[in-house]
C-alpha positions, 0 to 999 in steps of 0.5 A: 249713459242715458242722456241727461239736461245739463245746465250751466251757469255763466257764458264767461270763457269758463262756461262757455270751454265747459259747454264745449267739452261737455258736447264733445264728452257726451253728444247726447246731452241737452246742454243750455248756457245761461248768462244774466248778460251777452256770452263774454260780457263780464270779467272775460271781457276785461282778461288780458288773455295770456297765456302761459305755463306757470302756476305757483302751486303743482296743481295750477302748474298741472293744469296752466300746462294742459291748458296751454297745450289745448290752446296750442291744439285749438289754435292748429286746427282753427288758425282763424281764432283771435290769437296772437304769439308773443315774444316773452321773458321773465325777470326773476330774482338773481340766482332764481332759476325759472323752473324754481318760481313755477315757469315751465317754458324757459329756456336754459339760457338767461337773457340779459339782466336789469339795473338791480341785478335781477335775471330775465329769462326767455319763454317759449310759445307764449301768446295773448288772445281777445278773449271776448272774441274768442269767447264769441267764436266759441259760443257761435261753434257751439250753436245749434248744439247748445242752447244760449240764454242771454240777458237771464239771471238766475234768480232760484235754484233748488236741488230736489228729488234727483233734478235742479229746478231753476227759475230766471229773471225773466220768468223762465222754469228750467229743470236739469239733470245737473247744473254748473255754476261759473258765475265768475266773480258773482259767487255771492247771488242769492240763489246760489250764495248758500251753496257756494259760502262754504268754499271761503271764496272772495272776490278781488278787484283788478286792474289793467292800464293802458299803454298808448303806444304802438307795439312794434312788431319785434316787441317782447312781454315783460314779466316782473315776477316778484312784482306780480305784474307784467307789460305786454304788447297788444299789437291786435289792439294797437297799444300796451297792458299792464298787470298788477296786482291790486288788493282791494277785496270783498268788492261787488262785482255789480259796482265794478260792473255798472261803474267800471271807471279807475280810480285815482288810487288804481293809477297812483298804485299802477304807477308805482309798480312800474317806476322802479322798471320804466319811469317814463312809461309808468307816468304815462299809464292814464287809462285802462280797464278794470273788474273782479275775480274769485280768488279761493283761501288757497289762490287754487281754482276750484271746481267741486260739487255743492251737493253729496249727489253731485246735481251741481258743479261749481267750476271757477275761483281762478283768481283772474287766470280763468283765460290761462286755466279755462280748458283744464277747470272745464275738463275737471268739470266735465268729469265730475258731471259724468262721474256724478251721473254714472255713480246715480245711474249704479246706485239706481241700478242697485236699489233696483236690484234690492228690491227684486 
């Protein structure tokens, strides 16, 4: 396989896990990370950073498994990373069995149960991370291998004649072999809204508050699973999260981004998730942080080509999991480039041959 330029877009933990993998995959590719901010300013910033092997669907449970076990890989061989291991447990509904709600790192036991009669159960080897830390490291381990481009929006992007051809807001000419687009929640920019539209992605707001209170060393995670929500201990940080699901869509993600503040409806409905649990500490959730994900029809990542010769890759839509999932979407990613690229290379070679 010759060597080609690859071009991807976003420096998010997405983006920033593909131009990793696709160094170590293919050590003679020109690869360059483009960013319209710094390396991990977006939602990667905001991410609660867990991690853990669940998925409601066989392929998110497929892929949040092979991406706990990378992490478990990366953390071994570089112990200085920005992770933290947590004690974790789950409350499932009574007679639910872990297995049965997409967890795969229970443990046979329960353990203990709430005033409703609801089942929590232990998991193992769960850990959170300062992702935009992490993110960092990455992009600086990466360095001088990779090329970074921050602070340059894409603003043209046109595949012709076997390369893509891209312009940036700062009046920079690329041309790539092949592009990956992780925009993150910036699915519908203009240069590539066209291309992306047929996915059905939309974009959905969430929302983490903020738990003034030091966790203590010996404090669990707690997932309410049928709330979609969970509480965890940020000890790295000095205070709690907490993760609910909050349904607003089709938001900007340039408003969440230039006006990040809560709204009274996103405390009124944090509060409300963590009531029926704890009434004393859902009344103490003020402050937080939030912006927006990608979320496909079928709440799935999605990393597909956009063009029939497979010039650009689009690796993303995880649904505010791009943390949990970011190595096996950018593994995905990395295959589809090179098989992409080896299928030109064969046609080529057969064109050639036709025309002996």
């Amino acid at each position: 396989m010759t060597a080609r330029s690859v071009v991807i877009a976003g420096a998010g933990i997405i983006g920033c896990m593909i131009a990793r993998e696709l160094a170590a995959a293919d050590p003679d590719a020109m690869i360059t990370v483009l960013d319209r901010d710094l390396a991990g300013s977006g939602a990667t910033r905001r991410s609660a950073g867990l991690s853990l092997v669940k998925g409601v669907t066989p392929l998110t449970r497929h892929w949040s498994a092979a991406s706990h076990r990378y992490y478990l890989d990366l953390i071994a061989s570089h112990p200085g990373l920005p992770t933290y291991p947590v004690r974790a447990k789950v409350l499932l509904e009574a007679g639910e069995s872990p297995a049965g709600a997409g967890y795969l790192t229970a443990t046979a036991d329960p353990a203990g149960a709430d005033a409703s009669g609801r089942q929590y159960w232990k998991l193992d080897g769960c850990h959170c991370t300062d992702v935009y830390a992490l993110t960092q490291a990455l992009a600086a381990q990466a360095r001088p291998r990779v090329r970074f481009l921050e602070s340059a929006r894409i603003t043209g992007l046109t595949p012709a004649r076997g390369a893509v051809t891209l312009r940036t807001s700062s009046g920079d000419l690329l041309v790539a072999d092949q592009v990956v687009l992780a925009p993150g929640p910036w699915v519908n920019e203009p240069a590539w809204r066209d291309l992306v539209s047929p996915l059905g992605l939309r974009v959905k707001k969430i929302v983490a508050m903020h738990l003034e209170r030091q966790p203590r060393q010996d404090d669990e995670l707690l997932i309410f699973d049928k709330e979609d929500a969970f509480l965890a201990p940020l000890a790295h940080r000095g205070h709690w999260l907490f993760s609910y699901t909050r349904l607003e869509w089709d938001v900007e993600p340039e408003v969440i981004a230039t006006a990040p503040g809560l709204t009274s409806d996103d405390v009124d409905e944090a509060q409300a998730c963590l009531r029926p649990h704890d009434p004393a500490l859902a009344a103490e959730l003020r402050s937080g942080r939030v912006c927006c994900d990608a979320y496909s029809q079928t709440r799935e990542p999605v990393v597909a080509p956009l063009d029939p010769d497979g010039l650009i890759v689009f690796a993303g839509a995880a649904g505010g999991s791009g943390y949990r999932l970011a190595p096996a979407i950018a593994r995905q990613a990395v295959g589809l480039l090179r098989q992409a690229r080896y299928d030109l290379q064969t046609q080529g070679a057969a064109d050639d041959h036709q025309h002996i």
